[in-house]
C-alpha positions as YAML, in Angstrom:
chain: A
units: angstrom
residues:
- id: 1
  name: UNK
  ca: [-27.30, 8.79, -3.08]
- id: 2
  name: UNK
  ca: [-28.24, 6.66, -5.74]
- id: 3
  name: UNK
  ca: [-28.58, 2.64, -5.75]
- id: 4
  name: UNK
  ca: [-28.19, 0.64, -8.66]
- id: 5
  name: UNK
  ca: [-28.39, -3.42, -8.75]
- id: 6
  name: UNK
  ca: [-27.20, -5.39, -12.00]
- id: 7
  name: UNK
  ca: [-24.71, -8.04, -13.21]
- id: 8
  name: UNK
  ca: [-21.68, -7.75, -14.43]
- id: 9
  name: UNK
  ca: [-19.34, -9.87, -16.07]
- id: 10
  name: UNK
  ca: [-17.31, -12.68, -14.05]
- id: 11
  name: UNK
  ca: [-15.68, -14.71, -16.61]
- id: 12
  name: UNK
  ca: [-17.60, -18.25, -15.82]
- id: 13
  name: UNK
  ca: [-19.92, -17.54, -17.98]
- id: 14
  name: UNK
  ca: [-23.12, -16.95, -15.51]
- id: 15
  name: UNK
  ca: [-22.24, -13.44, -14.70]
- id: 16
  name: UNK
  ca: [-21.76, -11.63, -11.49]
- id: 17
  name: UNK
  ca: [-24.58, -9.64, -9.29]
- id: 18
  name: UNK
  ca: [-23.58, -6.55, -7.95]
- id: 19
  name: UNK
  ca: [-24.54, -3.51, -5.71]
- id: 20
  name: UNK
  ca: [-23.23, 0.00, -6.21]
- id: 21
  name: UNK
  ca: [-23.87, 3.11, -4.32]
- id: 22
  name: UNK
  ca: [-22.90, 6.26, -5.76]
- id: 23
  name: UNK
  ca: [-23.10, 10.19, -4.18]
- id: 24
  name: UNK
  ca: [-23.89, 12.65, -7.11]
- id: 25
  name: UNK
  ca: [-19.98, 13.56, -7.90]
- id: 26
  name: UNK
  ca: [-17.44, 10.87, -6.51]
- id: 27
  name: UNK
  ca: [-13.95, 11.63, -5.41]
- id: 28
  name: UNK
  ca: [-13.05, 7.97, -5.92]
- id: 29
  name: UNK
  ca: [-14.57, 4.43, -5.56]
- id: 30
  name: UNK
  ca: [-14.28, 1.18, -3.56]
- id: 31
  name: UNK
  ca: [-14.75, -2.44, -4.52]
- id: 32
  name: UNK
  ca: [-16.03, -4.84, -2.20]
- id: 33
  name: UNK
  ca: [-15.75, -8.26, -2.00]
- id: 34
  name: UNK
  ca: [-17.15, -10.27, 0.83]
- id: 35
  name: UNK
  ca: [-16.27, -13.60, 3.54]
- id: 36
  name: UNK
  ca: [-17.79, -16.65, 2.89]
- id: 37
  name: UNK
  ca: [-21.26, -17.62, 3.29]
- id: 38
  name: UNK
  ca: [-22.37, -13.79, 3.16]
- id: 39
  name: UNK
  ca: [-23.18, -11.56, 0.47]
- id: 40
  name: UNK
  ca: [-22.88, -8.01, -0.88]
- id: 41
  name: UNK
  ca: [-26.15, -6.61, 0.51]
- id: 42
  name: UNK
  ca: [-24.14, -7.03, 4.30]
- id: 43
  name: UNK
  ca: [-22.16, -3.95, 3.55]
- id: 44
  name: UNK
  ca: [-24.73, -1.36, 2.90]
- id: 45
  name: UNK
  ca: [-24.55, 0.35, 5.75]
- id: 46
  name: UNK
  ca: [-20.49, 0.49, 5.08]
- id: 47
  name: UNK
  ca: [-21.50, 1.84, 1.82]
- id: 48
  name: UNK
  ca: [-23.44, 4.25, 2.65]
- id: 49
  name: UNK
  ca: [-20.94, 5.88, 5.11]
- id: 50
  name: UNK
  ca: [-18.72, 6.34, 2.24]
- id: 51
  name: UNK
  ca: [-20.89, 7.60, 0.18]
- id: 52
  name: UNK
  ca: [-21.27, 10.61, 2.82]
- id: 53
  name: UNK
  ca: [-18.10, 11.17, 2.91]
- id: 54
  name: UNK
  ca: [-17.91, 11.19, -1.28]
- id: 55
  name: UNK
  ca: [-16.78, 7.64, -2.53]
- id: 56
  name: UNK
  ca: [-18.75, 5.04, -4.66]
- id: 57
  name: UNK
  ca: [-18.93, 1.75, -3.68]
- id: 58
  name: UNK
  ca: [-19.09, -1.18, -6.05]
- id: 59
  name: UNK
  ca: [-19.66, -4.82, -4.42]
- id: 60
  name: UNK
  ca: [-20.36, -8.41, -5.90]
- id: 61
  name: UNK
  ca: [-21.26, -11.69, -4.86]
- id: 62
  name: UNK
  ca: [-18.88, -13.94, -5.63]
- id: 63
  name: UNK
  ca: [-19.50, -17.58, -7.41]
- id: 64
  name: UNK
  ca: [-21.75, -19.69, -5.24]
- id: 65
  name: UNK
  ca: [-22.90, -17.06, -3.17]
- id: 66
  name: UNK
  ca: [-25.73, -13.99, -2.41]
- id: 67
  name: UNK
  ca: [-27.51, -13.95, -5.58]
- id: 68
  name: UNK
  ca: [-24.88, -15.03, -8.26]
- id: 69
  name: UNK
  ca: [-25.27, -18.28, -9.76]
- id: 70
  name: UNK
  ca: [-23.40, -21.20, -8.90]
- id: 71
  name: UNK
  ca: [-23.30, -24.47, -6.48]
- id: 72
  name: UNK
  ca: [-23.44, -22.65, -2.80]
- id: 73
  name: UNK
  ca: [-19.68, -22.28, -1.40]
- id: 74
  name: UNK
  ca: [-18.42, -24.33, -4.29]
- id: 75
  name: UNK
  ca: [-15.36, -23.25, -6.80]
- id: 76
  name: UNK
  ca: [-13.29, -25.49, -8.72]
- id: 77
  name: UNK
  ca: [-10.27, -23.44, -8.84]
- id: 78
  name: UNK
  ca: [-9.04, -20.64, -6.56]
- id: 79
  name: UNK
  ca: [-8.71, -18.41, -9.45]
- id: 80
  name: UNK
  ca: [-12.59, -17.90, -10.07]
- id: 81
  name: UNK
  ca: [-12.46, -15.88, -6.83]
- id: 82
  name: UNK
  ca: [-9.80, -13.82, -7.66]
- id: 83
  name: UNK
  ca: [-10.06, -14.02, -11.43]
- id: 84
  name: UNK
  ca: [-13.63, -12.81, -10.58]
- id: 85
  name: UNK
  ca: [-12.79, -9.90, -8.74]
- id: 86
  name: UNK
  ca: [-10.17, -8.50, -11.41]
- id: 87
  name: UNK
  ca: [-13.24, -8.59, -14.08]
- id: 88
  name: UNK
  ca: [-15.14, -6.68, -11.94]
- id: 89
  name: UNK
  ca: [-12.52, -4.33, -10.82]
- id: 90
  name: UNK
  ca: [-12.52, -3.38, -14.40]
- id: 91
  name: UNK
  ca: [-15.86, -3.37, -14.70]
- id: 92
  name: UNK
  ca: [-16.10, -0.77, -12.16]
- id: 93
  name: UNK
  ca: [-13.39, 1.65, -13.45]
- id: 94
  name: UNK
  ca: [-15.07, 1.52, -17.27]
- id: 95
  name: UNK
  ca: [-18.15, 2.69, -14.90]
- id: 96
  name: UNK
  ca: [-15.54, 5.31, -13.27]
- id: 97
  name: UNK
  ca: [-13.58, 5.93, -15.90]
- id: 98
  name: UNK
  ca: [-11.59, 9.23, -14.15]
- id: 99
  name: UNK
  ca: [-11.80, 8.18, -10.47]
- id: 100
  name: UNK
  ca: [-9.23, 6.78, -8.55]
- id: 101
  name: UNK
  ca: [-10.02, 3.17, -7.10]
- id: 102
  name: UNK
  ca: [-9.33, 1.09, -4.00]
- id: 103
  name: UNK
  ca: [-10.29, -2.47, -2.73]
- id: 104
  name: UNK
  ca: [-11.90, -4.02, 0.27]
- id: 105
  name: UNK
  ca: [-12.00, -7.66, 1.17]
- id: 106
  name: UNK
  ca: [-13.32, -9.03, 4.57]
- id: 107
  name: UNK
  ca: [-12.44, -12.46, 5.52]
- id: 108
  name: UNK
  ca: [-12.45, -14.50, 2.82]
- id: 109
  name: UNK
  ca: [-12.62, -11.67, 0.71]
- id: 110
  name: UNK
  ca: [-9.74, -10.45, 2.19]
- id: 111
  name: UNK
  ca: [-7.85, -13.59, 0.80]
- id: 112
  name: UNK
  ca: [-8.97, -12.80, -2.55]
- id: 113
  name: UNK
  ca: [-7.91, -9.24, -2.38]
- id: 114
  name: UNK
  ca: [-4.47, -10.51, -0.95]
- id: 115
  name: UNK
  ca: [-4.30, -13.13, -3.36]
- id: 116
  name: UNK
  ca: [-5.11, -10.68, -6.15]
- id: 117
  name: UNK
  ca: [-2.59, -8.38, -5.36]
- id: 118
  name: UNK
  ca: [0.67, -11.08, -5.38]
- id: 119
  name: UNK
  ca: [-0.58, -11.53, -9.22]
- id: 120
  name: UNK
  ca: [-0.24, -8.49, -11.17]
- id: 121
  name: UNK
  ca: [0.45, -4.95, -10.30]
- id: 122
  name: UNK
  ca: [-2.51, -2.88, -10.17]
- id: 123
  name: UNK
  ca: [-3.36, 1.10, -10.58]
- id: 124
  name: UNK
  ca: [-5.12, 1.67, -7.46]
- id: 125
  name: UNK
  ca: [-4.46, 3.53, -4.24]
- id: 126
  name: UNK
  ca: [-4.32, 1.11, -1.44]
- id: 127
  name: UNK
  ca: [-6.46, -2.41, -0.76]
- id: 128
  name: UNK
  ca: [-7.96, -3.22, 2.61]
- id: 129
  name: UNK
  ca: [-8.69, -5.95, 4.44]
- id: 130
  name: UNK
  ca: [-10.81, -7.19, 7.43]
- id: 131
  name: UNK
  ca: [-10.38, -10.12, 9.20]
- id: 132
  name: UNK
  ca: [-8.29, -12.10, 6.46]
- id: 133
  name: UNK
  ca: [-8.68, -15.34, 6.09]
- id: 134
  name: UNK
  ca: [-4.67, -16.03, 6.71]
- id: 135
  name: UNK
  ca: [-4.68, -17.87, 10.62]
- id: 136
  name: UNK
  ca: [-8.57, -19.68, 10.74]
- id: 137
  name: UNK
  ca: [-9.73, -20.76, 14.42]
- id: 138
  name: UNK
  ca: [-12.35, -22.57, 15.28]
- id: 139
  name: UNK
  ca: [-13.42, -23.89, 11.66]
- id: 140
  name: UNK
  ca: [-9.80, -25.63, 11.16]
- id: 141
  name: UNK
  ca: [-11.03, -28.84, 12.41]
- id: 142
  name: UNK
  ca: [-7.78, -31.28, 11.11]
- id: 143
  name: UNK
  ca: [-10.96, -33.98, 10.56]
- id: 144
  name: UNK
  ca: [-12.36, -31.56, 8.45]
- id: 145
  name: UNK
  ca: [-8.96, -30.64, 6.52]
- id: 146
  name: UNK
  ca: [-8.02, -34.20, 5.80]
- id: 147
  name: UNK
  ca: [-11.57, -35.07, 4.65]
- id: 148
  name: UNK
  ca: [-11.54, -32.35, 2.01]
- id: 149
  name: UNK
  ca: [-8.11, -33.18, 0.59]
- id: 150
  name: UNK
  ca: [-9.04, -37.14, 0.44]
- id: 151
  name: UNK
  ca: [-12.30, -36.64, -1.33]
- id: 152
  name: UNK
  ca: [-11.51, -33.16, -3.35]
- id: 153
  name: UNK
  ca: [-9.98, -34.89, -6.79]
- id: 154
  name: UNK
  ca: [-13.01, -37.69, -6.81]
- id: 155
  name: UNK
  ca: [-16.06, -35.73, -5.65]
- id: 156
  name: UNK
  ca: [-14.46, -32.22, -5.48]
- id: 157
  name: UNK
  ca: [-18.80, -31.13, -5.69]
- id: 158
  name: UNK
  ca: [-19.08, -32.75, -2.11]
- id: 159
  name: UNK
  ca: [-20.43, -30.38, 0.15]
- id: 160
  name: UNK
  ca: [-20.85, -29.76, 3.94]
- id: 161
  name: UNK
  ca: [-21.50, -27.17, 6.33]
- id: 162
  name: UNK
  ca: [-18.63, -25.56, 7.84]
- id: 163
  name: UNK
  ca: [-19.85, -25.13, 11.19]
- id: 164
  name: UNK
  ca: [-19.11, -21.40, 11.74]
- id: 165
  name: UNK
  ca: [-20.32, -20.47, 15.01]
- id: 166
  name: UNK
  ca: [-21.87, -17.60, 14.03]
- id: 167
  name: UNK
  ca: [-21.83, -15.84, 18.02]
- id: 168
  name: UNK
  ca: [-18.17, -15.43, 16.77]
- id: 169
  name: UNK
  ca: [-19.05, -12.45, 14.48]
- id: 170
  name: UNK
  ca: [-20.02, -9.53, 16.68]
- id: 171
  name: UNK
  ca: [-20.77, -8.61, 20.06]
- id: 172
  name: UNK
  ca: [-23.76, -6.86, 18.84]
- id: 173
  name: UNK
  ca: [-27.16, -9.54, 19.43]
- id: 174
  name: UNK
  ca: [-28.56, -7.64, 16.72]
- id: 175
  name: UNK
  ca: [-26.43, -8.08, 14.02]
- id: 176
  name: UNK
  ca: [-26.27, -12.32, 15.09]
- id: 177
  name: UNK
  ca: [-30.04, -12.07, 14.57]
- id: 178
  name: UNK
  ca: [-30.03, -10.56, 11.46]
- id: 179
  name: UNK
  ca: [-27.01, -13.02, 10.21]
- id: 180
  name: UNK
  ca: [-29.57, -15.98, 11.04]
- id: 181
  name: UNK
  ca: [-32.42, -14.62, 9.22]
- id: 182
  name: UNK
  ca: [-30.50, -13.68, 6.73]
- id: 183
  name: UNK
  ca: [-32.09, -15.86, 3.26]
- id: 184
  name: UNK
  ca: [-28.92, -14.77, 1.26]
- id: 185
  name: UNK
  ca: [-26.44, -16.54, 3.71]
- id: 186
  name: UNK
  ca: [-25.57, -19.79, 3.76]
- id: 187
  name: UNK
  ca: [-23.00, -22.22, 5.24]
- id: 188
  name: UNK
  ca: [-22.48, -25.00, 2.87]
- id: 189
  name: UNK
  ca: [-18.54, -25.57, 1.94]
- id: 190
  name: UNK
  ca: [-17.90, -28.37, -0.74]
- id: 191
  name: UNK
  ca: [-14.17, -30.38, -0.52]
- id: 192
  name: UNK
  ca: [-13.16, -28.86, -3.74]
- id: 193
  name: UNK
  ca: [-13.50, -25.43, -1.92]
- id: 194
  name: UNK
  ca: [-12.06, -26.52, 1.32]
- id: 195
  name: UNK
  ca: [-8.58, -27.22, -0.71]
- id: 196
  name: UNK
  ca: [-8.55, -24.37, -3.04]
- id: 197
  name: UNK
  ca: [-8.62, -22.13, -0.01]
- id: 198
  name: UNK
  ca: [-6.17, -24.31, 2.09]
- id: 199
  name: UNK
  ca: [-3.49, -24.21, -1.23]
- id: 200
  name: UNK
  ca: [-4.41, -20.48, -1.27]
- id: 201
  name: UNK
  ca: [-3.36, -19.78, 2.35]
- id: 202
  name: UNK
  ca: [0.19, -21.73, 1.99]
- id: 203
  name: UNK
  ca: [-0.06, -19.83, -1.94]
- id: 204
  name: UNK
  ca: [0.23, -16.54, -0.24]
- id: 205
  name: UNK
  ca: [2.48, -17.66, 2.60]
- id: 206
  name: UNK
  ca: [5.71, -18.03, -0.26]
- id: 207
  name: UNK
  ca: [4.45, -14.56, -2.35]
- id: 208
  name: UNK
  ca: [3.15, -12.21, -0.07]
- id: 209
  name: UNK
  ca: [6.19, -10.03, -0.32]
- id: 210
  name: UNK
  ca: [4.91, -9.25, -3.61]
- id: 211
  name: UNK
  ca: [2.12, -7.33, -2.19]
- id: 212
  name: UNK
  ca: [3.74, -3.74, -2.32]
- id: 213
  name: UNK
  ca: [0.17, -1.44, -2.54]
- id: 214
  name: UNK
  ca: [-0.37, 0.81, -0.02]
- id: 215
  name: UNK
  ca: [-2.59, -1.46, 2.60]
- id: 216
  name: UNK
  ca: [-4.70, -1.36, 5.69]
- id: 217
  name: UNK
  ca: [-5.04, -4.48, 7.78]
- id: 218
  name: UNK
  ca: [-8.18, -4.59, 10.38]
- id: 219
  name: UNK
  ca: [-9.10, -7.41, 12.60]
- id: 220
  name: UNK
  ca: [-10.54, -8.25, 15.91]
- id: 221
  name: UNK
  ca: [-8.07, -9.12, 18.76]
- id: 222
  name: UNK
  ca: [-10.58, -11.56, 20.00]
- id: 223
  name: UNK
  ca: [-11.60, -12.94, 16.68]
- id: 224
  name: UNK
  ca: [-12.22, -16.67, 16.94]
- id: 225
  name: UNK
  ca: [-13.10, -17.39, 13.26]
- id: 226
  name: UNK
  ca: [-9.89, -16.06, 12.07]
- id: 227
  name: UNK
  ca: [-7.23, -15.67, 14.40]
- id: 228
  name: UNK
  ca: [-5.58, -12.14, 14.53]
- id: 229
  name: UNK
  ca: [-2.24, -13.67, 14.64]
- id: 230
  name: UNK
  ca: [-2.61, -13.68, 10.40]
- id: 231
  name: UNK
  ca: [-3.11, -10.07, 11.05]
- id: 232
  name: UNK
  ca: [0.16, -9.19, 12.70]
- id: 233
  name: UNK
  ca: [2.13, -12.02, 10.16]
- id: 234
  name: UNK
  ca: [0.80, -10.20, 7.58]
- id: 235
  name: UNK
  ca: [1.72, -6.44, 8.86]
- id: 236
  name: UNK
  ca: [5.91, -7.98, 9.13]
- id: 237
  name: UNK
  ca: [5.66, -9.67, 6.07]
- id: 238
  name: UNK
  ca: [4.42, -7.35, 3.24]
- id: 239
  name: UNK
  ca: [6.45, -5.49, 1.27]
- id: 240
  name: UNK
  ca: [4.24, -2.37, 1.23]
- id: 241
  name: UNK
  ca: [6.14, 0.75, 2.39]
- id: 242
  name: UNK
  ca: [2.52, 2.38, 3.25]
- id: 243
  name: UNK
  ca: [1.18, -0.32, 5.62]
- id: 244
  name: UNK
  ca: [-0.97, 0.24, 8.88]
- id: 245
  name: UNK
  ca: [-2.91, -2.33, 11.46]
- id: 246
  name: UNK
  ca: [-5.56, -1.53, 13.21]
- id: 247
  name: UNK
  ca: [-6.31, -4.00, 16.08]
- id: 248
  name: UNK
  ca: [-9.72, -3.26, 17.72]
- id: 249
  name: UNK
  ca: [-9.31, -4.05, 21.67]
- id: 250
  name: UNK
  ca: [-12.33, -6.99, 22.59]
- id: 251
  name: UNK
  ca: [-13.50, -7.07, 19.01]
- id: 252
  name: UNK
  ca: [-14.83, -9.98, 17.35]
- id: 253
  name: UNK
  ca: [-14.82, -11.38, 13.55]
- id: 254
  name: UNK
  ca: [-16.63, -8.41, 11.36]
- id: 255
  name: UNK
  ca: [-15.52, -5.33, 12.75]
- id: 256
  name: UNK
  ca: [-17.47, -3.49, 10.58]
- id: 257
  name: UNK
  ca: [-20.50, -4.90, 12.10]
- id: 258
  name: UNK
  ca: [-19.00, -5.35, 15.66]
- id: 259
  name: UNK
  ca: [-19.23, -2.56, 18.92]
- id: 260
  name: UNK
  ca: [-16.61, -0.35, 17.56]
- id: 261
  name: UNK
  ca: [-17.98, -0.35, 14.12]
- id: 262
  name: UNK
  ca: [-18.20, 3.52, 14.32]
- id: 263
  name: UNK
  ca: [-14.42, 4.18, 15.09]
- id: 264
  name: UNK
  ca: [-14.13, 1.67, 12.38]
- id: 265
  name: UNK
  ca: [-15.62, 3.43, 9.85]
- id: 266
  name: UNK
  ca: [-14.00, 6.22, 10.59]
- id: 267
  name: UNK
  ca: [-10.63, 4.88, 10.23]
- id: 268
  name: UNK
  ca: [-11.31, 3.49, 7.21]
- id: 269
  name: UNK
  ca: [-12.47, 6.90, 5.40]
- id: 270
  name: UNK
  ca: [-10.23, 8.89, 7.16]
- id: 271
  name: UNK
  ca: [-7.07, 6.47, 5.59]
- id: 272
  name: UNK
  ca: [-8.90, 6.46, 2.05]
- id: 273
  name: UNK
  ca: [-8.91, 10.89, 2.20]
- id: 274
  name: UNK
  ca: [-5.30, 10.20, 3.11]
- id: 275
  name: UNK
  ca: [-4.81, 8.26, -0.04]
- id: 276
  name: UNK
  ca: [-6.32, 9.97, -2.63]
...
């Protein structure tokens, strides 16, 4: 297997860091794009599972987060998440010029992949996501909400922390311990943020039947972050012909990082050979 770190381009101008792992001769390759507050470096253990089984695996940190430049959890338009991710979609297939690509977004990432997807059609196999951001639980607080809109157009640089109760991620002790010990990670939110993601959720809402990729929706039944109801709106309302949902009985927020990661993993390279 072979590691490479760099930065790529993101189109604000600071660049974009970035992890990929690579087996020797690659069948296809993956871009990953994480939740909020995390980072890239949180999926190498996902990464290197594919890489057994033959992908590559490209992953950035987005604006504001991991070790990309930028105000922590701060954007001032929607569209540097997603506009992001298309740069460095292409950045990864000039890198794979002959392979066949798919994407990954958990949580927040999942948005952006979602959001992505309603914009322009794409030549890739299939997109997952994990845990999309679609139905949030316990950090909707309506005080919260309000606040942001008021002070987003004056001070849209504002920032707070969003009060994630981070127990809510896995089952697993060990992966809450490394969360909170975790430099790269960070819970800071400014208003400006707060809306863009808000107008993305009710964005998606009137054009997610324009999402006809093959797709792969994971989540958590007992996922208190974001609530798996999104999950199963999302399964009814895309247009994809190739759609499957995989709800994971007990599970909490990440699932790749949650009791059942293993069955998880599996599922998700055993649907990628399916779509090659």
């Amino acid at each position: 297997m072979h590691i490479h770190e760099g930065i790529a381009p993101s189109g604000n101008g600071y660049g974009q860091f970035y992890r990929r792992w690579r087996p020797s001769r690659p069948k296809a390759f993956l871009v990953v794009t994480h939740g909020f507050g995390e980072h890239s470096g949180r999926y190498a253990h996902f990464a290197e599972y594919l890489v057994s089984r033959g992908y590559a695996v490209y992953a950035h940190d987005l604006v504001g987060h991991g070790r990309s430049s930028g105000q922590r959890g701060h954007i001032d338009s929607w569209t540097d998440y997603w506009h992001a991710l298309a740069i460095f979609r292409n950045f990864a297939q000039a890198c794979e010029p002959s392979l066949p690509s798919f994407l990954f977004g958990h949580s927040m990432g999942g948005l952006v992949v979602l959001s992505y997807l309603t914009m322009q059609p794409l030549d890739i196999r299939g997109a997952i996501v994990s845990g999309a951001l679609l139905e949030p639980g316990s950090t909707a607080n309506p005080l919260l909400v309000a606040a942001a809109r008021l002070l987003s157009a004056n001070w849209p640089a504002l920032s707070f922390k969003l009060g994630l109760n981070i127990k809510a991620l896995s089952r697993d002790p060990a992966v809450i311990e490394a969360y909170r010990n975790d430099p790269l990670v960070h819970s800071r939110a400014s208003v400006r943020w707060g809306t863009e993601v808000l107008n993305a959720m009710g964005s998606l809402k009137t054009q997610v039947k324009r999402v006809v990729d093959p797709l792969l929706i994971l989540h958590g039944e007992a996922d208190a972050i974001n609530r798996v109801e999104g999950a199963h709106w999302l399964f009814r309302e895309v247009s994809s012909i190739d759609k499957e949902l995989r709800i994971y009985p007990g599970g909490y927020h990440e699932p790749l990082n949650d009791l059942q990661k293993e069955q998880v993993l599996q599922d998700i390279a055993d649907w990628l050979d399916r779509h090659l």
